[in-house]
N, C-alpha and C positions, 0 to 999 in steps of 0.2 A: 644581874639576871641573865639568862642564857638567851632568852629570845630578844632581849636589848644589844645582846653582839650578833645580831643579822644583821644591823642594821651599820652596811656594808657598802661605801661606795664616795665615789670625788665628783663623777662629773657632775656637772655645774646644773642639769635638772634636775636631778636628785637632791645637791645640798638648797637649792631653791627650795624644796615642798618640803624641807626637814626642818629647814629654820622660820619657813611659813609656821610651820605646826608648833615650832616650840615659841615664836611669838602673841598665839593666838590661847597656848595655853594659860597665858596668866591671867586670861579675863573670862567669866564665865558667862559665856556666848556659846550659840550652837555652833558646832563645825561641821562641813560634808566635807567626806575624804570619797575623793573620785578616782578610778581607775580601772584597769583591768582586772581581770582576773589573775591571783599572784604575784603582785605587784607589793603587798604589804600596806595594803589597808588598815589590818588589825594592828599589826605594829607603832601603824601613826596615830590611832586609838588609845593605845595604850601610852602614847607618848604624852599626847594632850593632857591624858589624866594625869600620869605621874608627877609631872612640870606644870599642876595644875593647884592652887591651893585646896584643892578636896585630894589631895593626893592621898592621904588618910582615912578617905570615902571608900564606900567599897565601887570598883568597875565591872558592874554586869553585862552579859553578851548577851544577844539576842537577836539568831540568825532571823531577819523575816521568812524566809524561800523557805524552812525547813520545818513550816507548821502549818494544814489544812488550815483554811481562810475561815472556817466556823470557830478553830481554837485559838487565831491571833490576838483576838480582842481579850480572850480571857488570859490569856497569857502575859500582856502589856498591862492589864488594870485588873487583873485578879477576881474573883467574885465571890458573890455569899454563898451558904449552904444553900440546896434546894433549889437557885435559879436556873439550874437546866438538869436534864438528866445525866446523873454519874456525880452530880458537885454535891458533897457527902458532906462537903463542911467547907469552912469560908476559907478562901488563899487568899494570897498575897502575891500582886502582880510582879513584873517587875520593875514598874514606877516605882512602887514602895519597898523595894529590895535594895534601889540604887537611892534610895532617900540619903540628901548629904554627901553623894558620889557621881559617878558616870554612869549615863544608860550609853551604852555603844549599839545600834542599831543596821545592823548590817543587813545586805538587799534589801535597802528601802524602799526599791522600786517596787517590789512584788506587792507590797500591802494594800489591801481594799480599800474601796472610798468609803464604808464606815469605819475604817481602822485609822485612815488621814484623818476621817473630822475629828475622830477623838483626840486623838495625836495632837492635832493643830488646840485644841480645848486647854489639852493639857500641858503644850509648850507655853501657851498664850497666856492663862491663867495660874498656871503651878498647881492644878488641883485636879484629879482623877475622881473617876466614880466607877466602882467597884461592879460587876457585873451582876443586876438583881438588886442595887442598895439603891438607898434612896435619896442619902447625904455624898458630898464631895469628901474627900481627904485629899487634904494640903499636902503634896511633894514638892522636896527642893533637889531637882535633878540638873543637870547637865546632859542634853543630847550632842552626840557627836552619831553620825549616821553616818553611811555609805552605801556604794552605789557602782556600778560601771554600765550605768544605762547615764544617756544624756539627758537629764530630769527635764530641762528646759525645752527638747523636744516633744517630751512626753506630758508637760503643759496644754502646747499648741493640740496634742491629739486629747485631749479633755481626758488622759490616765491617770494624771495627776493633778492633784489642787497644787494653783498657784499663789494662794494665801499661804499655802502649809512648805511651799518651797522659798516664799519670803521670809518667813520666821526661823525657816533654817541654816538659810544660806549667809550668813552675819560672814562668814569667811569659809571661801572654797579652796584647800587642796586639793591639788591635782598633781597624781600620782606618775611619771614618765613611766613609758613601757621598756622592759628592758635592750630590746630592738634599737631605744636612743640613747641606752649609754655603753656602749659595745666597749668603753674604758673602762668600765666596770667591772667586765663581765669574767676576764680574769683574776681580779682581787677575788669575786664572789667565790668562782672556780678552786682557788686556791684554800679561801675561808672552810668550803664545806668539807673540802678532799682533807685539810687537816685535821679535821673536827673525824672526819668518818677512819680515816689513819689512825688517831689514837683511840679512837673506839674498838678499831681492830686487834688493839696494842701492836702496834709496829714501829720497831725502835727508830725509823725517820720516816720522814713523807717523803719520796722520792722527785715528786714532781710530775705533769706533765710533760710528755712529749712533744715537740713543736709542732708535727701534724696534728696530733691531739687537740692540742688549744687553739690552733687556727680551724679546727673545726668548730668548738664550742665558738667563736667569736664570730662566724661565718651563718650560724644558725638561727631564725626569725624568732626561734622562743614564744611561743603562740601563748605557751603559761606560764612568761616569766620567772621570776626568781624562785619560786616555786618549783617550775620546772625544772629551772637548772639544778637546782636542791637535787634531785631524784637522779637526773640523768650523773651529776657528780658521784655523787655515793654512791649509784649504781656500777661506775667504774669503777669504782675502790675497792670495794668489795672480791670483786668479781677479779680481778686483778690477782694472780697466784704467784708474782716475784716483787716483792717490798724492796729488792736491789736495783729495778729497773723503772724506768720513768716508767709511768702511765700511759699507754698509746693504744687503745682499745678503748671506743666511744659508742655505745648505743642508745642512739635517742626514741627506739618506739621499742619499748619490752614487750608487745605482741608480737614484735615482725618474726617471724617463724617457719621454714617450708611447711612446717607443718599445721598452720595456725587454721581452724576450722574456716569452711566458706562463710562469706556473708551472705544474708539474705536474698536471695534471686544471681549468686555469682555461679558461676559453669565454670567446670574443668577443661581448660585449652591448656593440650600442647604444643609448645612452640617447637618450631624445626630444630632450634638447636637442640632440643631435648632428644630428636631421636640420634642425631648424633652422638651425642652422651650417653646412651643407651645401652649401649655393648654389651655383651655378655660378660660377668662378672673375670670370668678367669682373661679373658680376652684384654679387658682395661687395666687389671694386675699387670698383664704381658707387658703392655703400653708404657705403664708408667715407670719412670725412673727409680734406677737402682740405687742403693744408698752403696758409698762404697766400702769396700770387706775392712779397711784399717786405715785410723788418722792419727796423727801427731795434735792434730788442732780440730777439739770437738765444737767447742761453738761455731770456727768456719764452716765441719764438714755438715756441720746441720742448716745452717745458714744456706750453704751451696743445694742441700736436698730442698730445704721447703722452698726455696727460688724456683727449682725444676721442676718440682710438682705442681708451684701453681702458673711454671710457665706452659708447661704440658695441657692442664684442665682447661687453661683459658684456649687454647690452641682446640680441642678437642670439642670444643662446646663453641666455636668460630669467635670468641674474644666476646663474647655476650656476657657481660658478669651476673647478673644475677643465676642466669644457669649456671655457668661457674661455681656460685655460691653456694646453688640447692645440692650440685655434684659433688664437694667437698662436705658439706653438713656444716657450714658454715653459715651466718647471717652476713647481708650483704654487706653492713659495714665491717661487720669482721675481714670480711674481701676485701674489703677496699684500702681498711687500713696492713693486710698483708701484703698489698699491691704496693702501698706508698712504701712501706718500710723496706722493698723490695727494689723501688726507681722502676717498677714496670708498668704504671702507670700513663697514660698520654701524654705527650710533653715534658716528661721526666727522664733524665740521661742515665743510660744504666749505670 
């Protein structure tokens, strides 16, 4: 299965919650999967189940966060025709969808405290009651939940029933963020870029660049695995020589000279801007000439974009973000034409 090869990585916190999860799958107990956000929650969901003797079972999802709190309840245990306005005929929750399988319940923390007691009824007992009915129906389900709220806190602040966190918590994974396995982080790097390479169809993955990947390895990853997913492919893509490593990294696809204000932000120009200002023909004058005939085109280009962004940085007093906005460039774009270049701080030309 495709999304069974994410599941990517050595260091020693990661193979801890993967073989937590696949020890915990052979016995039908509830499991919480804890972590951050993009860490791979769903992933150890689906682990559980597969490695789980309902593997055979169907595994239903069931975001909590992503249904008004009037329609979770009907949504978990189903209801009859007629019991509210709009229920035209009787469902079927998704207790009775995962009948014999996994309910995976994901942002368990969001769910109301009538939607806990039920929960707790139905982990407790095996038996639901349909929204409007009058009888129970017996399900044999398997919850596995998740979470990246500290449930145990959320106890003490009376958010959550700590009955309904005892029946669930039979075995806690806990997911590392990717921040703590920074060994990792280039297998993953490497995993997505080839995946989006031949998606491209391009006849080899060149690789990253060294500055490249000491950037991705340098970065706090606020949305994990996830994240890096996006900011990889992002590069690939975006990358127009399949002969040359990868060395262009942008990790905020807003960032833009052009990107609209935020809310309450003012337009300030900084000094160096009016420096950079010049009259269009005047900064043509300025800038360096390419020269009229070479023997060696990749030096003589090499030697021009050196001078032009030794000239802009110069021109704009060595402020790179002016720099950046003056060229039409983003500032990693900048920075990574600075490293490539040794004109960087600290770097020997």
């Amino acid at each position: 299965m495709e999304r069974a090869n994410q599941f990517v990585g050595q260091s020693l916190a990661f193979l801890d919650a993967v073989e937590r999860a696949s020890r915990a799958a052979q016995l039908n107990r509830p499991v919480l999967v804890i972590g951050e956000r993009g860490t791979g929650k769903e992933l150890i969901a689906e682990r559980l189940h597969h490695l789980s003797s309902r593997w055979s079972g169907p595994l239903v999802t069931m975001n909590c966060a992503a249904l008004p709190e009037n329609l979770i309840e009907a949504e978990l245990f189903g209801h009859e025709a007629g019991s509210f306005t709009g229920a035209g005929k009787t469902r079927h929750g998704r207790f009775e969808e995962a009948d014999g399988g996994t309910l995976f319940l994901d942002e368990l923390a969001t769910l109301s405290s009538p939607a806990q007691d039920r929960l707790l009824r139905a982990v407790e007992y095996g038996e639901i009651t349909r929204i409007g009915a009058s009888k129970p129906v017996k399900v044999d389900v398997r919850i596995v939940a998740a979470t990246n709220e500290h449930l145990p806190a959320l106890v003490d602040q009376g958010r959550f029933r700590a009955d309904l966190l005892d029946r669930l918590s039979f075995e806690v994974v806990t997911l590392p963020p990717l921040r703590e396995r920074k060994d990792d982080i280039p297998l993953l790097a490497e995993h997505f870029a080839r995946r989006m390479a031949a998606e491209l169809e391009w006849d080899n993955w060149p690789g990253f660049s060294a500055g490249a990947m000491a950037e991705l390895e340098h970065y706090a990853w606020p949305g994990n695995v996830r994240e890096l997913r996006n900011v990889v492919e992002r590069a690939v893509y975006r990358w127009e020589d399949p002969e040359r490593s990868v060395d262009a990294i942008q990790f905020d696809p807003f960032q833009s000279p052009w990107a609209p204000l935020a809310a309450g932000e003012t337009i300030s120009v900084p000094q160096s801007a009016a420096v950079s200002a010049a009259p269009f023909e005047e900064a043509v004058a300025a800038a360096p000439q390419p020269p009229a005939s070479t023997n060696d085109f990749r030096g003589a280009v090499a030697a021009y974009e050196r001078a032009l962004l030794e000239d802009a940085m110069a021109r704009n007093r060595f402020n790179q973000r002016a720099t950046a906005s003056a060229l039409g460039l983003s500032y990693d774009q900048l920075r990574h034409a600075l490293r490539r270049h040794k004109l960087l701080d600290g770097e020997a030309a």
